[in-house]
C-alpha positions as CSV (number, residue, x, y, z in Angstrom):
1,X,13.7,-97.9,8.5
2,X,12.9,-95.0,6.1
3,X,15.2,-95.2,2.8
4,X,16.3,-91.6,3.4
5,X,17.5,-91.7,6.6
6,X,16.3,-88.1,7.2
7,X,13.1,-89.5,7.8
8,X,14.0,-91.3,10.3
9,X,11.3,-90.5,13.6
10,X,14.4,-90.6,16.0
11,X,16.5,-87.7,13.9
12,X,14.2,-85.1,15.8
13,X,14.8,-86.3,18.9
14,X,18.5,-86.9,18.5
15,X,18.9,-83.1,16.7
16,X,17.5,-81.7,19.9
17,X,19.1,-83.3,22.6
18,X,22.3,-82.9,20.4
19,X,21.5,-79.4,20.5
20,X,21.8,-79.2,24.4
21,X,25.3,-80.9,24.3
22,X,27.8,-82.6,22.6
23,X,27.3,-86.5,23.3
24,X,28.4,-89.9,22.0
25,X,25.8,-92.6,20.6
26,X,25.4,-94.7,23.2
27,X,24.8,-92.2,25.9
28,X,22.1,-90.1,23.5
29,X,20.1,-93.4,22.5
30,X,19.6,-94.0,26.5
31,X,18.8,-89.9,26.5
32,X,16.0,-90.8,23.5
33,X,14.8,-93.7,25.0
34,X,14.4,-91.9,28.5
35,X,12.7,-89.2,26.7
36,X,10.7,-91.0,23.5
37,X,10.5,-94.4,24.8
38,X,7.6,-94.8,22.4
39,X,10.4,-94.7,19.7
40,X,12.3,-97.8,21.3
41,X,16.0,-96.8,19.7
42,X,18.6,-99.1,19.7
43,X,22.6,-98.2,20.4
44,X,23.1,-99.4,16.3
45,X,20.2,-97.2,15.0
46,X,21.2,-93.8,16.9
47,X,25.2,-94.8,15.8
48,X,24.5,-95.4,12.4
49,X,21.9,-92.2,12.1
50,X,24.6,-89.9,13.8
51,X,27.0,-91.2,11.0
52,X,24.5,-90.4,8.1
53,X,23.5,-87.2,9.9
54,X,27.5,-86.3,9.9
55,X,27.6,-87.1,6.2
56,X,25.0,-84.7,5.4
57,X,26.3,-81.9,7.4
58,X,24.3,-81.9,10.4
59,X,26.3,-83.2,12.9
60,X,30.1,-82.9,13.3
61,X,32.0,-85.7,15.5
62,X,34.8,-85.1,17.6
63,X,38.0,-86.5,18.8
64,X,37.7,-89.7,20.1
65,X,38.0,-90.0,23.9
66,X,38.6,-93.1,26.0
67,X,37.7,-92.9,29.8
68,X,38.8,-95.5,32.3
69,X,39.0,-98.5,30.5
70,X,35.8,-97.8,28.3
71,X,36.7,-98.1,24.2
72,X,37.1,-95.0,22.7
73,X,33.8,-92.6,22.1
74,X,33.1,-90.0,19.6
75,X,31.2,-87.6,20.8
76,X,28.9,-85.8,18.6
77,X,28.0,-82.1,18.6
78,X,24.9,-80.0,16.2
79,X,26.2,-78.0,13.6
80,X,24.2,-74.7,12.2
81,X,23.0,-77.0,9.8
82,X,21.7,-79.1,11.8
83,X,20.1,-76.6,13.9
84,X,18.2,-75.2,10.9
85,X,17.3,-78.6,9.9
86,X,16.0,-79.1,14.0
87,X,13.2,-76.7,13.7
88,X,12.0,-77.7,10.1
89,X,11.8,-80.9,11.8
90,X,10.0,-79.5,14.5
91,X,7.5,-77.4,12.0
92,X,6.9,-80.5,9.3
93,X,6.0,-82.7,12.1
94,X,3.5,-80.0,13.6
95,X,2.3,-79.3,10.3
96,X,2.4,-82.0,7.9
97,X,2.5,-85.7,10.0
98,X,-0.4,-87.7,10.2
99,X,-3.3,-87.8,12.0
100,X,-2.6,-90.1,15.3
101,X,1.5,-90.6,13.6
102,X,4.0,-90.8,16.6
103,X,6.1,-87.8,14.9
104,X,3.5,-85.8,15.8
105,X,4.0,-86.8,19.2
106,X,7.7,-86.1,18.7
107,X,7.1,-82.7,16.9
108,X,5.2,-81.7,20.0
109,X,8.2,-82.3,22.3
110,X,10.4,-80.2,20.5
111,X,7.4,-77.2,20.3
112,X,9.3,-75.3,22.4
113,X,12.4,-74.8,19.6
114,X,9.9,-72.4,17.8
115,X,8.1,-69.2,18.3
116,X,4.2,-69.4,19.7
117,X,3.0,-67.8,17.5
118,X,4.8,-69.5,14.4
119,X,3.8,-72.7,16.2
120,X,-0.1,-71.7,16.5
121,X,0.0,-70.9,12.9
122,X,1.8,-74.3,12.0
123,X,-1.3,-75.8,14.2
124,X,-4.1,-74.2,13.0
125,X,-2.6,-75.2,8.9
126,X,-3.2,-78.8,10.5
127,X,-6.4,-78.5,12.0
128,X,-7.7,-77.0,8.6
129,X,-5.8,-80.5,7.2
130,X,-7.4,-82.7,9.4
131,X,-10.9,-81.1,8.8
132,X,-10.3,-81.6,5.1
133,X,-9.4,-85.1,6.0
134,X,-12.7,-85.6,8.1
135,X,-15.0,-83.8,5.4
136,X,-13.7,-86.6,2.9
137,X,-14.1,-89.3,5.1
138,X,-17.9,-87.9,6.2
139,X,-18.8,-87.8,2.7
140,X,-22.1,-89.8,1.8
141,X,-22.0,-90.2,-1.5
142,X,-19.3,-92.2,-1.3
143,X,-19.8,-96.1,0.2
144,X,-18.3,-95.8,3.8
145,X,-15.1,-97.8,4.0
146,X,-15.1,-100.4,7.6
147,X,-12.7,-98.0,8.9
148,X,-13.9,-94.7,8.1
149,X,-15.9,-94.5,11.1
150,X,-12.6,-95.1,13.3
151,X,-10.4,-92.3,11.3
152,X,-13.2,-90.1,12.0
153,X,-13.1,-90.9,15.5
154,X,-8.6,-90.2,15.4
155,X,-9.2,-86.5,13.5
156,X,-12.1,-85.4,15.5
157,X,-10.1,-86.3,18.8
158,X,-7.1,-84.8,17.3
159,X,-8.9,-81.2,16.0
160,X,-10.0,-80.9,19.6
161,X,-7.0,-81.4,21.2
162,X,-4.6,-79.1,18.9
163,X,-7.5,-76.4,18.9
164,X,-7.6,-76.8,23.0
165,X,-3.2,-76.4,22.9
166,X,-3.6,-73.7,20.3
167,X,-6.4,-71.7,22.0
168,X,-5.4,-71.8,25.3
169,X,-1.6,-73.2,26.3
170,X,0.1,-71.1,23.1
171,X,-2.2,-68.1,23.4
172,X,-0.9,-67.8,27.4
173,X,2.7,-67.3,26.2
């Protein structure tokens, strides 16, 4: 785990779905895993996120409840804060992840938190990335490194695919 617990690839997730309703931690790591189970959290990694997120303002808990015979839950709701820090989330993943990284991945299931056109713009500042990145690794002056020709391989499929989403699924909208 990240030493800044902001960096954390299940914050996204857990930002968003806290955004569509007050939860507690056990129910919203099942909601993550259902919905990023690529990210494989665990009950103690969601609790003890949602307790650092709380810390830093993001989240606020509420009142303990009990139900039935369960122990009491917190449930946990998304402040302002936190909603602001949801869609810089949502914009540094689209932007600024790597090539191939799995908060890409994440940062594309949230693209929906942002405007088209602020998310076509976002895209197309990565594609100029990742062509930048390609340039450098097509370069023959330098010797080619084993795995060059594999990272080529990840940044060419990934320029096509965000030009494809950016050209025709965010122009339609």
């Amino acid at each position: 785990m990240p030493q800044d617990a902001s960096q954390n690839s299940l914050v996204l997730p857990i930002l968003g779905l806290l955004g569509e309703s007050p939860v507690h931690a056990y129910d919203l790591a099942t909601r993550v895993r259902e919905r990023c189970p690529h990210l494989d959290p665990t009950r103690s990694t969601v609790a003890t996120l949602l307790k650092s997120m709380a810390r830093a303002g993001l989240v606020t808990p509420n009142e303990p409840e009990q139900v039935g015979n369960r122990p009491p839950r917190t449930e946990y709701e998304l402040t302002e804060a936190g909603r602001v820090r949801y869609r810089e989330k949502v914009e540094a993943g689209l932007r600024d992840s790597p090539a191939g990284s799995v908060d890409f991945v994440v940062a594309l299931t949230h693209l929906a938190a942002i405007d088209s056109g602020r998310a076509a713009e976002l895209l197309r500042a990565r594609m100029r990335r990742l062509e930048e990145d390609y340039a450098v690794l097509s370069d023959t002056s330098r010797p080619p490194a084993p795995e060059a020709s594999y990272w080529r391989g990840i940044l060419s499929a990934e320029i096509a695919w965000v030009a494809t989403l950016v050209e025709h699924d965010l122009a339609k909208q």
